[in-house]
C-alpha positions in Angstrom: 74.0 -40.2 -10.4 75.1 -42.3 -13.2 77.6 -41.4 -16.1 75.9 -38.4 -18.1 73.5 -36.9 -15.3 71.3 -39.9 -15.7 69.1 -40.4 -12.5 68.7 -44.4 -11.6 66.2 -45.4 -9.1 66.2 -48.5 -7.2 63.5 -51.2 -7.4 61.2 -52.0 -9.9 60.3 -50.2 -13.3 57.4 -47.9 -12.4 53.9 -48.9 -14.1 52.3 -46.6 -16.1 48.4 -45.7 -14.5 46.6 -47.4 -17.6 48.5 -50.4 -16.4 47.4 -49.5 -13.1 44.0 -49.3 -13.8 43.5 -52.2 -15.7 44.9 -54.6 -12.8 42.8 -52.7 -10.2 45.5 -51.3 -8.5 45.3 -47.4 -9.2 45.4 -45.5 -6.2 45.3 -41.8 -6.3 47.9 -41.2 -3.5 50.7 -42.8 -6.1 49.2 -41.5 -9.4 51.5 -39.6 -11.4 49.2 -36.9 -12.5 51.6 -35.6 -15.4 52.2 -39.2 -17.0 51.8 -39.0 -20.7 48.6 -40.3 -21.8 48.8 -41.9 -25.6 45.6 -41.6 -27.7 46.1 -42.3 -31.0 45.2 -45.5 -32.3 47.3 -48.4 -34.5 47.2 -48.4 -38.2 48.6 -50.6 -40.7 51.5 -52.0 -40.9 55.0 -50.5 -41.9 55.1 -51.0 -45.6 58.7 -52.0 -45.4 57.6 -55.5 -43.7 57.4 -58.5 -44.5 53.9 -60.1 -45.2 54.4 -62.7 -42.4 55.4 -59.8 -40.1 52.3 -57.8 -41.0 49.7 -61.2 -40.7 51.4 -60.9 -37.1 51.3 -57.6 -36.4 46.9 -57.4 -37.7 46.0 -60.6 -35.6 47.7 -58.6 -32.7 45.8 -55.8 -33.6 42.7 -57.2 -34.0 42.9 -59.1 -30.3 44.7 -56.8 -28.1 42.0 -55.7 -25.7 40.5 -52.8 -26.2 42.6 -49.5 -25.4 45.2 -51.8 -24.2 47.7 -51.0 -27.4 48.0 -47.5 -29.1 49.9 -45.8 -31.4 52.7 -44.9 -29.0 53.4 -48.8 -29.0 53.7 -49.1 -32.8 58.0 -49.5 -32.1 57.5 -52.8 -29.8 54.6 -54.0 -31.6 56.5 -54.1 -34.7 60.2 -55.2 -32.8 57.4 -58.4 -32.2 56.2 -58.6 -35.4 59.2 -58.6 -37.2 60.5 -61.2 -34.8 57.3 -63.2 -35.4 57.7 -63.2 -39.1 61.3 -64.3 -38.9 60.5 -66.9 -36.6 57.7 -68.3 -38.4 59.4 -68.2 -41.6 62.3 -70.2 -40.0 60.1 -72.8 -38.4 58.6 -73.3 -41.7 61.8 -73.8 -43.1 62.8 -76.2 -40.5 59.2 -78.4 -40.9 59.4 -78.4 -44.8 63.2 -80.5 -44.2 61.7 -82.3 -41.4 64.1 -83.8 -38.4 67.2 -83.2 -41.5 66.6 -79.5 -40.9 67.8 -79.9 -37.2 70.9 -81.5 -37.9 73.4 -80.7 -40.2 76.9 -82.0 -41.1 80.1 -79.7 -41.1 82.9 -79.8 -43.1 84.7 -82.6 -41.2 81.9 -84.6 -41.2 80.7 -83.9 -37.7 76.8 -83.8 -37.2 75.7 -80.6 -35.1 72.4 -78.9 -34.4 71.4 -76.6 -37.4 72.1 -72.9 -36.9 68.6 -72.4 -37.5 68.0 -73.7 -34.3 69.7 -71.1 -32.5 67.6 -68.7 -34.2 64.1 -69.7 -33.5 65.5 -70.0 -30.1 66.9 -66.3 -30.3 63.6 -65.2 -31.9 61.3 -67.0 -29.5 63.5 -65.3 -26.5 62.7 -61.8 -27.9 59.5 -62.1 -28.7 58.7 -63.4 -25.3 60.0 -60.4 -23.7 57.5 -58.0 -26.2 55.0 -60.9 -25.2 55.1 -60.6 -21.6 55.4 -56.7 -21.5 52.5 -55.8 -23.9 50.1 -58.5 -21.9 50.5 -61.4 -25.2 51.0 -64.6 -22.7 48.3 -66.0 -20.2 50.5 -65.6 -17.2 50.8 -61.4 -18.1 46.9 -61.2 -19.2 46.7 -63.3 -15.5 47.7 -60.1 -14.0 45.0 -57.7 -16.2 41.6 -57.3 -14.4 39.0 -55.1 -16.1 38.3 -52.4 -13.6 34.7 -52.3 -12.5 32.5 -49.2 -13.0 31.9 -47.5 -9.5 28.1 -48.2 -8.7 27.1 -45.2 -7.6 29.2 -41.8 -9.2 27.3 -40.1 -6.3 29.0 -42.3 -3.5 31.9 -39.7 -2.2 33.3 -43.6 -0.7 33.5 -45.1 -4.4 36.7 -43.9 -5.1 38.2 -45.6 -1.6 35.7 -48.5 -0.9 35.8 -49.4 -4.8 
């Protein structure tokens, strides 16, 4: 057991069954059957952002598959649109000076790479990692297939022969 009583397991993070589901890879036999399931769905935006970050976070909004975000995921979705804002306000910044935005020249007269730089890069980093883990990039929707209505609800085999 880890520093205050905290139990770490080995291997990887555990998926929740919606996950599950939507891959095709639910199996009863490993279904957690006291998992939380979220319901509610996504409103607006927090007031408090800016309008860049809220253009973000309605086109995620309006194409997210359906059921695949809900209002338990409001804190990553805006973690992402904030960091989409702020990156897309810095790009901007960056094309409106053109290739002088990318270099700048210190004090002593030595050209470096522009700070901003670092922080698209920094942004783009994050936001990847919200990308990837709420299905946003074509190699995580790769993984997403749209489970298949069983055929027959009468079948007692449907729910092991698929």
């Amino acid at each position: 057991m880890a520093a205050g009583g905290k139990r770490y397991s080995a291997g990887r993070k555990p998926l929740p069954a919606a996950v599950k589901k939507v891959k095709g890879t639910l199996q009863k036999c490993r279904t957690n059957l006291r998992e939380p399931k979220p319901t509610g769905l996504l409103g607006d935006p927090p007031a408090y952002m800016t309008e860049t970050a809220q253009e973000a976070w309605r086109y995620a909004v309006s194409n997210a598959p359906t059921g695949l975000l809900s209002s338990l995921d409001a804190a990553v979705l805006e973690r992402w649109a904030n960091c989409a804002g702020m990156y897309r306000e810095a790009l901007a910044k960056i094309n409106r000076a053109g290739v002088s935005g990318m270099i700048i020249k210190t004090p002593g007269g030595v050209l470096r790479r522009s700070p901003m730089m670092d922080v698209i890069r920094d942004l783009a980093l994050e936001m990847k990692g919200y990308e990837a883990e709420m299905g946003f990039t074509p190699a995580s929707r790769s993984r997403v297939q749209v489970a298949q209505e069983a055929r027959n609800s009468q079948d007692p085999w449907a729910d092991i022969a698929g």
